[in-house]
C-alpha positions as CSV (number, residue, x, y, z in Angstrom):
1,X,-16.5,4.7,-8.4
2,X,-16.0,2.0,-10.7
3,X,-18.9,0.3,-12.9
4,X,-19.8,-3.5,-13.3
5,X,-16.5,-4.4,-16.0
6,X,-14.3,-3.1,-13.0
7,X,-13.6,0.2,-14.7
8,X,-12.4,3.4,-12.9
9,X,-12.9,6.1,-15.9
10,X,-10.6,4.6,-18.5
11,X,-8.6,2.7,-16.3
12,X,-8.5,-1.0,-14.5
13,X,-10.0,-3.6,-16.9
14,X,-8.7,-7.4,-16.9
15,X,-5.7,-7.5,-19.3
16,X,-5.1,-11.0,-18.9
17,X,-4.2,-14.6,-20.4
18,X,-7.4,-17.0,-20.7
19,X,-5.7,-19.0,-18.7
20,X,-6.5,-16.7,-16.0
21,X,-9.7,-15.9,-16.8
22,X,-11.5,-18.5,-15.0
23,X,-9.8,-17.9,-11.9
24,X,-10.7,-14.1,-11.6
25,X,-14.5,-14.8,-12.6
26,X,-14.7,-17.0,-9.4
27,X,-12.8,-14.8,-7.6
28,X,-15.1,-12.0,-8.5
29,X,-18.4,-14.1,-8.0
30,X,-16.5,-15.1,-4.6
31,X,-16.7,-11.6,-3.4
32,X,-20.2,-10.4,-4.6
33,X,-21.1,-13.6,-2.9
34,X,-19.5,-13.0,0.9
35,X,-18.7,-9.1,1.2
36,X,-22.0,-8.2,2.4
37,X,-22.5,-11.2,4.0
38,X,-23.2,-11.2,7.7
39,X,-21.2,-14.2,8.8
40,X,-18.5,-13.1,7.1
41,X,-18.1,-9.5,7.9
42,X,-18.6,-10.6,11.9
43,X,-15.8,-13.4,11.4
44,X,-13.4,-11.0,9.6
45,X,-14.3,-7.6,11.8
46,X,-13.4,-9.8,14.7
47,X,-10.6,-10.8,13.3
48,X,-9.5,-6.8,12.7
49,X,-10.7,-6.4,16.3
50,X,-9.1,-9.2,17.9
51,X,-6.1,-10.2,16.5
52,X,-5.0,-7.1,14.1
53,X,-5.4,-4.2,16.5
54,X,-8.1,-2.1,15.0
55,X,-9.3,0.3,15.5
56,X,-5.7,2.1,14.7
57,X,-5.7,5.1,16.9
58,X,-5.9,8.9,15.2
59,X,-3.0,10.3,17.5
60,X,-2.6,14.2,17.4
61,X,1.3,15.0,17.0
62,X,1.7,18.2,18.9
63,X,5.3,18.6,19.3
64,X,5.4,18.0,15.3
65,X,2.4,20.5,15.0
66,X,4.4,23.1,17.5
67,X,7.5,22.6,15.7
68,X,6.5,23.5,12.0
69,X,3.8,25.9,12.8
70,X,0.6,26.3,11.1
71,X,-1.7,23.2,10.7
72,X,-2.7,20.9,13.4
73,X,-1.0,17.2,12.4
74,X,-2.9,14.0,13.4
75,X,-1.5,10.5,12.8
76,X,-3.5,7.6,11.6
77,X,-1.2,4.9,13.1
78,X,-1.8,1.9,11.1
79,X,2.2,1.4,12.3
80,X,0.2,0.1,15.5
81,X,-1.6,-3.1,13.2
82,X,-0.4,-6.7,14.5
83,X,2.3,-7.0,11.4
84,X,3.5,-3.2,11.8
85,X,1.7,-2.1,8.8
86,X,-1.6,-1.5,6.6
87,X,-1.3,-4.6,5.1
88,X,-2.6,-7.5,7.8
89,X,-6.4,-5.5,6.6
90,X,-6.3,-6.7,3.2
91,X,-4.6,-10.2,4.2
92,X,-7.3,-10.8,6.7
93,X,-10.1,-10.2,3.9
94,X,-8.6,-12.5,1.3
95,X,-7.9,-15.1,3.0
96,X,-10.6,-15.3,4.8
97,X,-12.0,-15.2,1.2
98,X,-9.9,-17.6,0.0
99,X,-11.2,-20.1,2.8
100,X,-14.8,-19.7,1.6
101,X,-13.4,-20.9,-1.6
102,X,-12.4,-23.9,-0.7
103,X,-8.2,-22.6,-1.4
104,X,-6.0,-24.2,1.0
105,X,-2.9,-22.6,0.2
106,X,-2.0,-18.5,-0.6
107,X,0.6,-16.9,-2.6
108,X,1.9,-13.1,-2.7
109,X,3.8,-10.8,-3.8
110,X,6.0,-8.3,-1.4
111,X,8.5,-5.0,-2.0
112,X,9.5,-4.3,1.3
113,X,8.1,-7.3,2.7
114,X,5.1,-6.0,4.9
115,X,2.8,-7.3,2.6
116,X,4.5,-10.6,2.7
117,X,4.3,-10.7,6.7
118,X,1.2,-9.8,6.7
119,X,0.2,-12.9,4.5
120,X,2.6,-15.7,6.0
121,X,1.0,-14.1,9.1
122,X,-2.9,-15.4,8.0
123,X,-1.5,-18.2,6.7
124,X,-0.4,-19.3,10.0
125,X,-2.9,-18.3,11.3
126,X,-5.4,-20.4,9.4
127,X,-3.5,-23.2,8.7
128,X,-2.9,-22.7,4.7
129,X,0.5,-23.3,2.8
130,X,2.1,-20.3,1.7
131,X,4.7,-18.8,-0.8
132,X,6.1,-15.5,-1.6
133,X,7.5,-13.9,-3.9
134,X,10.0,-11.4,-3.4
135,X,13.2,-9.2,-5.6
136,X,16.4,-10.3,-5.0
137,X,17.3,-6.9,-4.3
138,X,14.3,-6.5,-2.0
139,X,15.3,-9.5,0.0
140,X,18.6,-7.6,0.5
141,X,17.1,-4.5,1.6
142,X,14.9,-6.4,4.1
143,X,16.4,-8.9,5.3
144,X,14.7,-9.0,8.6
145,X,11.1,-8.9,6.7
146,X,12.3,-12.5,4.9
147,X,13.3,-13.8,8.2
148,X,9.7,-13.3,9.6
149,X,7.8,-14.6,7.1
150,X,10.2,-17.8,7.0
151,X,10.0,-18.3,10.6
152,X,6.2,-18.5,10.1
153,X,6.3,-21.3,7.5
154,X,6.3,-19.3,4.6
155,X,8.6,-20.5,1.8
156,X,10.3,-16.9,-0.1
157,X,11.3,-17.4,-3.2
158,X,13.8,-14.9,-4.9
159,X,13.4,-13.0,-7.6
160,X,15.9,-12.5,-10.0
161,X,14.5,-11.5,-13.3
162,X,14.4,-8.0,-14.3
163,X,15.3,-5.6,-12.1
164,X,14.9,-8.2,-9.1
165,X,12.0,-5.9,-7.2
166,X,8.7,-5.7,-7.0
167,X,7.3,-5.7,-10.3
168,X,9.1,-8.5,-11.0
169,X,7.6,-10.4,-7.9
170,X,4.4,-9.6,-9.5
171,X,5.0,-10.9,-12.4
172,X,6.1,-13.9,-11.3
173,X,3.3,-14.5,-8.8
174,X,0.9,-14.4,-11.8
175,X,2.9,-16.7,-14.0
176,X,2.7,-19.3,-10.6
177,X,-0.9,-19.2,-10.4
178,X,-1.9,-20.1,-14.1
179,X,0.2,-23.4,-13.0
180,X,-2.3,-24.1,-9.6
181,X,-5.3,-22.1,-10.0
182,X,-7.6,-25.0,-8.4
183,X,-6.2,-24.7,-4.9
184,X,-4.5,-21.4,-5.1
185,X,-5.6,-18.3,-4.1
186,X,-3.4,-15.2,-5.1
187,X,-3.5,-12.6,-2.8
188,X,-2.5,-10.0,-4.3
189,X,-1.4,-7.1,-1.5
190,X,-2.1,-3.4,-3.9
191,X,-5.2,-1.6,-5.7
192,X,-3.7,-2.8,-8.9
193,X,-3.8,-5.8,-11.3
194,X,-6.8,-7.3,-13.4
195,X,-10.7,-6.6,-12.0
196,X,-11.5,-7.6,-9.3
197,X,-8.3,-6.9,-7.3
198,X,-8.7,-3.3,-7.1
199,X,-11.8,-3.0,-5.8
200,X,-11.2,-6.1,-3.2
201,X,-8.1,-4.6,-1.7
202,X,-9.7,-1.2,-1.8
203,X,-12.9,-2.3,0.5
204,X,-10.4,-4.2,2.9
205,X,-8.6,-1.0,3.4
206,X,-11.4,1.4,3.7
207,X,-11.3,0.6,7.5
208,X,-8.7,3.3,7.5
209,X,-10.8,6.5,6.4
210,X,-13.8,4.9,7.7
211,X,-11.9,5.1,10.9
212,X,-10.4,8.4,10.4
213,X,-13.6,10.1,9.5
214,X,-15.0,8.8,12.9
215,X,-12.1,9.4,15.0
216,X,-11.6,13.2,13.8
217,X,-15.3,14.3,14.1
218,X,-14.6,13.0,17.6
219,X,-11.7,14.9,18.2
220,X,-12.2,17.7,16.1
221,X,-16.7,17.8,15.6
222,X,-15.4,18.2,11.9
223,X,-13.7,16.8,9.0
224,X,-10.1,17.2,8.1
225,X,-9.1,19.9,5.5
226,X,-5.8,17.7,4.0
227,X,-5.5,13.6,3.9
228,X,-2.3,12.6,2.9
229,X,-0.6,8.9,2.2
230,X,2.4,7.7,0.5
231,X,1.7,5.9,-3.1
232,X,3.4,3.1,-4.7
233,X,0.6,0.5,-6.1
234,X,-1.7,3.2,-3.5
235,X,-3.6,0.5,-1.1
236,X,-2.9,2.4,1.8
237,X,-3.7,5.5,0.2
238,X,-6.7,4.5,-1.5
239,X,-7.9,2.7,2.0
240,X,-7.3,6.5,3.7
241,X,-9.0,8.2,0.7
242,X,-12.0,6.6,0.2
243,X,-14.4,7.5,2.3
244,X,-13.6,11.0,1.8
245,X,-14.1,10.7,-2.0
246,X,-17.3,12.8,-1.9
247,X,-16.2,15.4,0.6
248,X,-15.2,17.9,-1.6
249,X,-13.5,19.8,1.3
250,X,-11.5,17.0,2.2
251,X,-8.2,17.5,0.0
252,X,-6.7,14.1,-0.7
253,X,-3.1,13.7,-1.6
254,X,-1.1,11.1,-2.5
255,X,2.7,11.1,-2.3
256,X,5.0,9.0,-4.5
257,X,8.6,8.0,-4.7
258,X,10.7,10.8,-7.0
259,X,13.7,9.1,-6.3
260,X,16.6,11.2,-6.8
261,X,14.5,13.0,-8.9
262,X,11.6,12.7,-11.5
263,X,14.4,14.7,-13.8
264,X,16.2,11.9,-13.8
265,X,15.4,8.1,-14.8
266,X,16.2,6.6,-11.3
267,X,12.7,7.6,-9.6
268,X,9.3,5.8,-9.7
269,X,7.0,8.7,-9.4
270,X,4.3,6.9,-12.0
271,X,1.7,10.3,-12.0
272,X,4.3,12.7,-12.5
273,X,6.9,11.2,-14.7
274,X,4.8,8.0,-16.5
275,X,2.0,7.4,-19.2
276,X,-1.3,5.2,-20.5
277,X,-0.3,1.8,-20.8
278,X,-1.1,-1.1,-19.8
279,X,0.6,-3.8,-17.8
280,X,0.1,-6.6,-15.1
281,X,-3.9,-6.9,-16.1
282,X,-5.0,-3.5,-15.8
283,X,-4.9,-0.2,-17.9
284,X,-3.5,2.4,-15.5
285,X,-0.1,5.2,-15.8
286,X,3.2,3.3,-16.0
287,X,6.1,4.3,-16.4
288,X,8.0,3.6,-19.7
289,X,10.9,4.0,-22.0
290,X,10.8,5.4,-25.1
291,X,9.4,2.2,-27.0
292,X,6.7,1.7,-24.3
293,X,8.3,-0.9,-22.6
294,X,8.0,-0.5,-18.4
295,X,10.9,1.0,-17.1
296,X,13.4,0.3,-14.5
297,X,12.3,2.1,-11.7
298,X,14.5,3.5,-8.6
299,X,13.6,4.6,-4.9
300,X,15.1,4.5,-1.3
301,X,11.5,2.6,-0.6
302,X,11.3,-1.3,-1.9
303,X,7.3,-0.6,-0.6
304,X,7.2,2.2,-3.2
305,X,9.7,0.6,-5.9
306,X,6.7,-0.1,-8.8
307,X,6.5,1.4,-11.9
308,X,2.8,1.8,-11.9
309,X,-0.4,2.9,-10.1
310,X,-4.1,1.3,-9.4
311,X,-6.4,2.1,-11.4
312,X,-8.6,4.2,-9.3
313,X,-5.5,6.5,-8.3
314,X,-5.8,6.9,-11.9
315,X,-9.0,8.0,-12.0
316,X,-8.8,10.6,-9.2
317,X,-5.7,12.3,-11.4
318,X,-7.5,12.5,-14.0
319,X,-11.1,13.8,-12.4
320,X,-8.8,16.0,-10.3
321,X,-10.2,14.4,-7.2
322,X,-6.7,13.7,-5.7
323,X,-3.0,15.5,-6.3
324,X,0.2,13.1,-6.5
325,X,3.4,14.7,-5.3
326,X,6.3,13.6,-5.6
327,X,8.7,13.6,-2.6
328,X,12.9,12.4,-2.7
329,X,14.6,9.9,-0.9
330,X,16.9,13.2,0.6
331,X,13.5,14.2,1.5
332,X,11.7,11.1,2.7
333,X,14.8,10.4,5.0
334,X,15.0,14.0,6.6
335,X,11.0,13.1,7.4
336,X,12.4,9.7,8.6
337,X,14.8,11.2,11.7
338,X,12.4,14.1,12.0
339,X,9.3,12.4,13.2
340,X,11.5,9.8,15.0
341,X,13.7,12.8,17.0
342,X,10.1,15.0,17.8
343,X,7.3,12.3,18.5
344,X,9.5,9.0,19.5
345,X,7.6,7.3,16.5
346,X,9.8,5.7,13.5
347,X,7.6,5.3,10.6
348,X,8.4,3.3,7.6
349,X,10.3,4.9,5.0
350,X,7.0,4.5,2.6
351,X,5.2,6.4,5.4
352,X,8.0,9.2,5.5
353,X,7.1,10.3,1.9
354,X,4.1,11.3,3.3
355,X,5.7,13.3,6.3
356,X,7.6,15.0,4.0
357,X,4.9,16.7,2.1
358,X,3.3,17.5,5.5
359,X,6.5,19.3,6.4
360,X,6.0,21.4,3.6
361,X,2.5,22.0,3.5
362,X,1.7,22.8,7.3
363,X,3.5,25.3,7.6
364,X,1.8,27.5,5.0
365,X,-1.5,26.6,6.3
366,X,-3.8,28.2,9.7
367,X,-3.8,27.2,12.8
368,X,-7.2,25.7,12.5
369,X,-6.9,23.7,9.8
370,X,-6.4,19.7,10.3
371,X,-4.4,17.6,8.3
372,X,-4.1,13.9,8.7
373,X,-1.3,11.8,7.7
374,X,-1.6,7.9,7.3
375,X,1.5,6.0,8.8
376,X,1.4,3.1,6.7
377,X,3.9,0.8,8.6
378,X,6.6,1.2,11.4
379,X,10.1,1.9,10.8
380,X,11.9,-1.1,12.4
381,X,12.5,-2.5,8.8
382,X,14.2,0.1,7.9
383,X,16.1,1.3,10.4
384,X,19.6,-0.2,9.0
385,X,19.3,1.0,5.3
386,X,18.6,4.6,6.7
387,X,22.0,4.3,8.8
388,X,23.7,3.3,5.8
389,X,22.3,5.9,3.5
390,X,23.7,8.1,6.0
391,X,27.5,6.5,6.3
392,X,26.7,4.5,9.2
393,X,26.9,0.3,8.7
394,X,25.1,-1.2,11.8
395,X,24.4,-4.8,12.2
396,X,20.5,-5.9,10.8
C-alpha cells in the first residue's frame, strides 16, 4: 500500500523543515530496524497481552441487531483496552520504539485526550518524562482526560493559538521537537504527518482487523460484508481496515465528523467538504478556505476535531477502496443514548459516528449479512458534554 518514499498514491510524503529531517530518517531506520524483530515483537505483544487487554473481544449486539432489523451488528470493543480506547496500541509500539532509541522522554499530541492517556500511561509505565500537548478548548471539553494524564506525571500544556484544538496541538508538538530532537521522541498518536508516521501508527493498529478477521471467521466461518469506524486523522479506522484491504467483499467505511452540517463551515468532514493540500508534513485532503489556508474546523467530537486526513485514507477515496460518510453531531449523539439505552455500553462520542451510519445502513440490509463496527473508546469522557448538549449541566 504505500512504496519506499512513504507514498500512498499521491498522498503522504515528508513536507518538512530540515531541521526535522534527521529526526524522521532515524526514526524510519528505527523501525525497518525492530518491527520485524523477534525480541521486539515478543516484548511489545506481551505488553498488548498483559497489560493493554488484547485481544479486544468481537461482541455480537443482539438487542441492537433485533431492534433495527436487518443486518447482524458485532462490536469490536477496543472501549475494553487498559486506557479505554484504541490508542494504548500505537503508544505501546512507539515507545517501546523510542526506548530502542536510546529517547528517554515522549511528547504528544491529544484532541479528546485518549491519545494523551494512552501516552502518559507508557510513560509511566517505562519510566520516561512526558509532555502533552493539548487545545485550550479541548482541555475544557475533557477535563477529566487532563486530570489523568497529570496524575500520572505528565506535564499538559495548553494550547492557545488558533482555534485552541487539535491541529493546533499538532503544530505545536512539531515546533517542540525541532528544539530537543536528541532525546525526544514524538509520538505522534494518528495515520497522518511526514513518512514514516503513517505507516508506524498504521502497523501498531492493525491488531484491530487482524483481530477482527480472526474473531468473525470464528463466530461467523466467514468474513464480514460491512466494516465501519469513525475518522478524524483515521488510526482507528485504518487499524480496522487494513487487513481487509484486499478482500474485495469486505466493504470498508469510514465515518467523519459533518458537524452541523458539511453545508455549513462549522463541520470537519475533510473527504466530503475539503481538498489537495498539504499541511503538517504530509500531502493529504484538508480542509481550506478560499485562499487555501486550513480552516477552522467544528465538531461535537475533540477526537474528530482535525481538518485533515492520513494519507492512506486518501488513497482508499480516491482508488475507491473505502466510502467516507459523513454523520452530525444530532446524529452521533442519538447513536450516543441509543447504544447506551439497548446494550448497557457508552461508547465515545468518536465511536458514535460510527453507530450512527450503522443505524442507517442495517436496516436496509438481510438478515445474513454481518457488519462490524469498531468502538474506538468508552464514553465515560464524554458523558457530561452529552448532558449538556442536551440542557442538562451535571458535575464532571
Amino acid at each position: 500500500m504505500t512504496n519506499p518514499r512513504g507514498r500512498f498514491g499521491d498522498h503522504g510524503g515528508q513536507y518538512i523543515p530540515e531541521t526535522l529531517m534527521n529526526a524522521v530518517i532515524e526514526l524510519e531506520e528505527a523501525y525497518d530496524r525492530y518491527k520485524d524483530d523477534p525480541d521486539f515483537k515478543a516484548e511489545l505483544r506481551s505488553y498488548l497481552n498483559d497489560y493493554a487487554n488484547r485481544p479486544s473481544l468481537l461482541y455480537f449486539a443482539e438487542r441492537m441487531t433485533a431492534g433495527l432489523g436487518g443486518a447482524k451488528i458485532y462490536l469490536k470493543r477496543e472501549d475494553l483496552n487498559h486506557t479505554g480506547a484504541h490508542k494504548i496500541n500505537n503508544a505501546l509500539g512507539q515507545a517501546l520504539l523510542a526506548k530502542r532509541m536510546g529517547k528517554t522522554r515522549l511528547i504528544a499530541e491529544t484532541g479528546a485526550g485518549q491519545h494523551g492517556v494512552a501516552t502518559a500511561t507508557v510513560a509511566a509505565l517505562l519510566g520516561m518524562e512526558c509532555h502533552v500537548y493539548m487545545g485550550v478548548e479541548d482541555m475544557e471539553r475533557q477535563a477529566l482526560n487532563v486530570y489523568r494524564m497529570r496524575l500520572m506525571g505528565t506535564e499538559v500544556h495548553g494550547v492557545d493559538s488558533g482555534t485552541g484544538t487539535l491541529k493546533d496541538a499538532v503544530s505545536e508538538c512539531m515546533r517542540e521537537w525541532t528544539k530537543r530532537i536528541s532525546d525526544t521522541h514524538y509520538l505522534l498518536g494518528s495515520c497522518m504527518g511526514p513518512h514514516p508516521f503513517p505507516t508506524i501508527v498504521r502497523d501498531f493498529q492493525a491488531f484491530i482487523s487482524e483481530e477482527i478477521r480472526e474473531q468473525c471467521l470464528a463466530a461467523e466461518g466467514r468474513l464480514p460484508d460491512y466494516v465501519v469506524a469513525c475518522v478524524g486523522g483515521g488510526s482507528n479506522a485504518i487499524g480496522s481496515f487494513y487487513h481487509f484491504i484486499d478482500d474485495a467483499d469486505v466493504r470498508l467505511i469510514g465515518c467523519e465528523a459533518a458537524g452541523r452540517g458539511i453545508d455549513t463551515w462549522e463541520t470537519a468532514a475533510t473527504l466530503n467538504t475539503g481538498s489537495l493540500g498539504i499541511f503538517h508534513g504530509m500531502k493529504s485532503y484538508f480542509c481550506q478556505d478560499e485562499y487555501g489556508q486550513i480552516a477552522p474546523v467544528y465538531s461535537i467530537s475533540a477526537g474528530l476535531d482535525y481538518p485533515g486526513i492520513g494519507p492512506e485514507h486518501a488513497w482508499l477515496h480516491d482508488t475507491g477502496r473505502a466510502q467516507y460518510v459523513a454523520i452530525t453531531d444530532d446524529e452521533a449523539v442519538d447513536a450516543f443514548e441509543y447504544l447506551s439505552r439497548t446494550e448497557g455500553i457508552i461508547p465515545a462520542i468518536e465511536s458514535a459516528h460510527a453507530l450512527a451510519h450503522v443505524m442507517k445502513i442495517a436496516p436496509t440490509l438481510p438478515s445474513d449479512q454481518i457488519v462490524v463496527v469498531t468502538l474506538s473508546g468508552r464514553g465515560d469522557k464524554d458523558c457530561a458534554a452529552m448532558a449538556r448538549y442536551r440542557g442538562e449541566d451535571i458535575d464532571e
